[in-house]
C-alpha positions in Angstrom: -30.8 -0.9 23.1 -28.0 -2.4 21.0 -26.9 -4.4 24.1 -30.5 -6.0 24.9 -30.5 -7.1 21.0 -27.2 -8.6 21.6 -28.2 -10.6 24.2 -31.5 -11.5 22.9 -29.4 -12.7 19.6 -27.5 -14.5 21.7 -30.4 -17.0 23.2 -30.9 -17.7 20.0 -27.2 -18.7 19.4 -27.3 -20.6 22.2 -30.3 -22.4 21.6 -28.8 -23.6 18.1 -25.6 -24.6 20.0 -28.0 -27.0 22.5 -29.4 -29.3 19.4 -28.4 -32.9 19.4 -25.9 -34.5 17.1 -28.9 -36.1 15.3 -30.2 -32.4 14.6 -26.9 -31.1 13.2 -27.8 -30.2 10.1 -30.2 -28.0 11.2 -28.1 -26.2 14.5 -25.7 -25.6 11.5 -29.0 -23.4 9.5 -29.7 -22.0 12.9 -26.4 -20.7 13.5 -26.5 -19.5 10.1 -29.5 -17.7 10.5 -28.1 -16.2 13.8 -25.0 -14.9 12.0 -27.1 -12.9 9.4 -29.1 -11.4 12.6 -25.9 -9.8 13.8 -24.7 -8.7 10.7 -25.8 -5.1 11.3 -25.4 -5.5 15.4 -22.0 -7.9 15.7 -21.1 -7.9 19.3 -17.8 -7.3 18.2 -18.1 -3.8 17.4 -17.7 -3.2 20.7 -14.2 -4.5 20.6 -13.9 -2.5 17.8 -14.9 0.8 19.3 -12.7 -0.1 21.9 -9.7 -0.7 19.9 -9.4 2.5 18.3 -9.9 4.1 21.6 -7.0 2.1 22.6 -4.9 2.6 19.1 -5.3 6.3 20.2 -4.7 6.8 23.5 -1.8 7.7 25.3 -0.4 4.6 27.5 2.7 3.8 28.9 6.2 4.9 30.5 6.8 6.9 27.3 3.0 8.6 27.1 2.7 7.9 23.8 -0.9 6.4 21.4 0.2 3.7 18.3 -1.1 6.7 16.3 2.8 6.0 14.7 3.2 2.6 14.8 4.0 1.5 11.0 1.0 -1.5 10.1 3.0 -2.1 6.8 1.7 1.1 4.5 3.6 4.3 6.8 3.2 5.6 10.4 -0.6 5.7 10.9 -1.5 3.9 8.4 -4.5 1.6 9.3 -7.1 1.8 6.1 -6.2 -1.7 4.6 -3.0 -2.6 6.7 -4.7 -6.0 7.6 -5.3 -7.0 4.7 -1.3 -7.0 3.5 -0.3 -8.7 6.5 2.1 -10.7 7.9 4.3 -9.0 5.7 8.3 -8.0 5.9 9.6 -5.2 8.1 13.1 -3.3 7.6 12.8 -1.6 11.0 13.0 -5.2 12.4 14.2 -7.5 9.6 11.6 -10.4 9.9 8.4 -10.8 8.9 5.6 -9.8 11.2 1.4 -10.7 11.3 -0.1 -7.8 13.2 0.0 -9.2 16.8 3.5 -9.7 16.9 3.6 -5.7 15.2 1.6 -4.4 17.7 3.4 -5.6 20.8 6.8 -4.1 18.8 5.4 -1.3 18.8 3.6 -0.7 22.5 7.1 -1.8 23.8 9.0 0.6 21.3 6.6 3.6 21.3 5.0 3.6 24.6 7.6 1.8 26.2 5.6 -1.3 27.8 7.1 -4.5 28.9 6.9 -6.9 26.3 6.4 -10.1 29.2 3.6 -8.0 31.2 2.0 -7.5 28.0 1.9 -11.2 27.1 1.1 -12.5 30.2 -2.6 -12.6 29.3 -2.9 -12.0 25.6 -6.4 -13.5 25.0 -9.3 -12.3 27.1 -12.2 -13.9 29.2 -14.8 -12.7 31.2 -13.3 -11.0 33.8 -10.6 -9.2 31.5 -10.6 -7.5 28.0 -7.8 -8.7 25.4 -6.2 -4.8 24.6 -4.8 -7.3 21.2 -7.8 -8.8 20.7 -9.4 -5.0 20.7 -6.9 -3.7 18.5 -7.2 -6.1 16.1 -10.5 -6.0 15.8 -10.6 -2.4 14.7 -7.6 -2.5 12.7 -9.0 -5.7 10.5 -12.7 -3.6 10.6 -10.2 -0.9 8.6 -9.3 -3.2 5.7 -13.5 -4.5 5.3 -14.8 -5.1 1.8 -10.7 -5.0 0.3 -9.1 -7.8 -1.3 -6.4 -9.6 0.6 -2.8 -9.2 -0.7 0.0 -10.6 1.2 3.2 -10.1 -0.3 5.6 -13.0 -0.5 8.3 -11.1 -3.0 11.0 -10.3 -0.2 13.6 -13.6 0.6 12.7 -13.5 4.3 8.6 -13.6 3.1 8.9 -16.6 0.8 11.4 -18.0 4.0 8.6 -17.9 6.3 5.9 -19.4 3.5 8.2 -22.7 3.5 8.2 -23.0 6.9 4.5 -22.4 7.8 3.6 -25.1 4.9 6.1 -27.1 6.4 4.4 -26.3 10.0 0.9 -27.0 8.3 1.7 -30.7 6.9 4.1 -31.5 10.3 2.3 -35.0 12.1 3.1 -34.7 15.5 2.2 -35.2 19.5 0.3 -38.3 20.8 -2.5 -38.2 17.7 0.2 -37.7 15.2 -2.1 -35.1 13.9 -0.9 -32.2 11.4 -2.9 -29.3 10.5 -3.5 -30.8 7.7 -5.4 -33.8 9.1 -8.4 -31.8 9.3 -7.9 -28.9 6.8 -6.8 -30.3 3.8 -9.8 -32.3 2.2 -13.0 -31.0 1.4 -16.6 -32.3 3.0 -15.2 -32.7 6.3 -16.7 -31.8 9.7 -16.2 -32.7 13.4 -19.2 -33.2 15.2 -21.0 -29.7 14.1 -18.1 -27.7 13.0 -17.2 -28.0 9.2 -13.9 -27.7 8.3 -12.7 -25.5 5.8 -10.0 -27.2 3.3 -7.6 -24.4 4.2 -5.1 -25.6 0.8 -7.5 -24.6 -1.8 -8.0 -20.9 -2.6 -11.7 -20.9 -2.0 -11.4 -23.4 2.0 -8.2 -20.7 2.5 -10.1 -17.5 1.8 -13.6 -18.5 3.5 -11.6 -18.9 6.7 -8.9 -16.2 6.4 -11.2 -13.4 5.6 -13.6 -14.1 8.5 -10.9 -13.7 11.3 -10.9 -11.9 13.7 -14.6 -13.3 14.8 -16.6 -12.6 17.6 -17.5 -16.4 19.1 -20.4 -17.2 20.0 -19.9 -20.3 22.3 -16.9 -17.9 24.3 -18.7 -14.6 24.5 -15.3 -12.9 22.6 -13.5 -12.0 20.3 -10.6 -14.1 19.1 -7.6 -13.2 16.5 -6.0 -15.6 14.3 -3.5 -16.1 17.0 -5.8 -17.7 19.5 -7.3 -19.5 16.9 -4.2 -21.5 16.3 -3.0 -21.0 19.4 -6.4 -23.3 19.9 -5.6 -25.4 17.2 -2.3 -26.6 18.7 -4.0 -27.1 22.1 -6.8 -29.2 20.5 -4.2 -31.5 18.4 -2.1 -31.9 21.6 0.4 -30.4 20.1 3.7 -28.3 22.5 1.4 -24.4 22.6 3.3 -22.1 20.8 4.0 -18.6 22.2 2.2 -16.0 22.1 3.3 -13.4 18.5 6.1 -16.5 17.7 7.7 -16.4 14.4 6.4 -20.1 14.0 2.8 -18.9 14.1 3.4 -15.8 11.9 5.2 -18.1 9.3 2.1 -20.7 9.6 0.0 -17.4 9.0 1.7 -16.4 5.7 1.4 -19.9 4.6 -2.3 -19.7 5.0 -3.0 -16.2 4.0 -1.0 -16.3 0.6 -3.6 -19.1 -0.4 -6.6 -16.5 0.2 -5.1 -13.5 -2.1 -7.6 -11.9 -3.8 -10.4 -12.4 -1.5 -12.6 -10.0 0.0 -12.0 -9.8 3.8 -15.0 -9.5 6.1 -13.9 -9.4 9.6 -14.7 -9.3 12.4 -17.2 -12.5 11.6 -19.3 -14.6 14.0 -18.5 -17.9 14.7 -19.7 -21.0 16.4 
């Protein structure tokens, strides 16, 4: 049942996607409309189920679950983890966002190799993203709480700098900066607006809606991929997969969204 409503909410996506650029205005209401449709039947709670499946189950050379992987609040700890995170971790001594956490701690708990697991991060089709599960249930954990992302330990405010550095950087063949397209308000490419991520109210509209199920890819994508995207799009070198120079650009933009509500996983375009 909830699968045939899925897919019959998903013609209707699709048909809001298919409007001409003259009609934009209203494919944006459509889209809209289609995203309070889901709200009770998102196609990512699938993901989500699936995650804490996977957050609980045994894997690996070590047979161990991630039941005592660390998130940031103790070993087990998921009820509002996401919602403090990247943050600093003593075990490691660097700051961490939850992707690059959750690989430390299949590779240190369950013993997987870190270059298999990374191989494929995102998913398609033809293969389900274990990250892009995880995360989804772990950020379902920290619904309807405020975001708080430290910044009070050295190696935090460290890794701030360098994201907003990372954020205003012009570079590749468009000389274009994150900040080309995210730091004014009232600006949109083709149908897609796009959020003013250095004010507190562009910052926590986008921050609080990731991960998202999207609509126009049939998955569920993590703030990773979505920068990871972002780079690909500007032309920019693609950064690696968990990299400390997407976790600092991450801390950069979730410090601007403290004290918003988060409410992910979200649908997008």
């Amino acid at each position: 049942m909830i699968q045939r409503r899925m897919r019959s909410l998903l013609v209707c996506a699709v048909a809001a996607l298919a409007v001409p650029a003259y009609a934009q205005t209203d494919a944006a209401s459509q889209l809209e409309q289609y995203r309070e449709m889901v709200a009770e039947d998102n196609p990512a709670d699938l993901q989500v189920a699936r995650g804490e499946e996977l957050w609980k189950t045994r894997r690996g050379p070590l047979n161990a679950s991630l039941e005592g992987c660390d998130l940031g609040l103790g070993a087990g700890v998921v009820k509002g983890a996401y919602a403090q995170l990247p943050r600093y971790f003593k075990d490691t001594d660097k700051v961490m966002d939850l992707e690059q956490r959750l690989l430390y701690c299949m590779v240190k708990l369950q013993g997987l190799n870190a270059a298999d697991l990374t191989r494929r991060p995102f998913g398609s089709p033809e293969h389900k993203s274990d990250f892009e599960s995880l995360v989804a249930w772990i950020a379902s954990e920290s619904k309807g709480m405020k975001v708080n992302v430290p910044t009070s330990n050295p190696k935090e405010m460290e890794a701030y700098l360098v994201g907003e550095r990372m954020f205003y950087r012009r570079a590749g063949p468009y000389d274009f900066a994150c900040a080309t397209c995210h730091s004014e308000d009232n600006k949109r490419i083709r149908m897609q607006d796009l959020p003013n991520l250095t004010s507190p109210a562009g910052a926590a509209a986008s921050w609080t809606t990731w991960p998202a199920y999207r609509v126009s890819q049939g998955e569920v994508r993590t703030m990773q991929h979505r920068l990871f995207d972002c780079y690909r799009q500007m032309r920019h070198p693609q950064p690696g997969y968990a990299s400390d120079g997407l976790t600092a650009l991450q801390v950069f933009l979730a410090k601007s969204a403290n004290g918003a509500v988060m409410n992910a996983p979200a649908v997008k375009r």
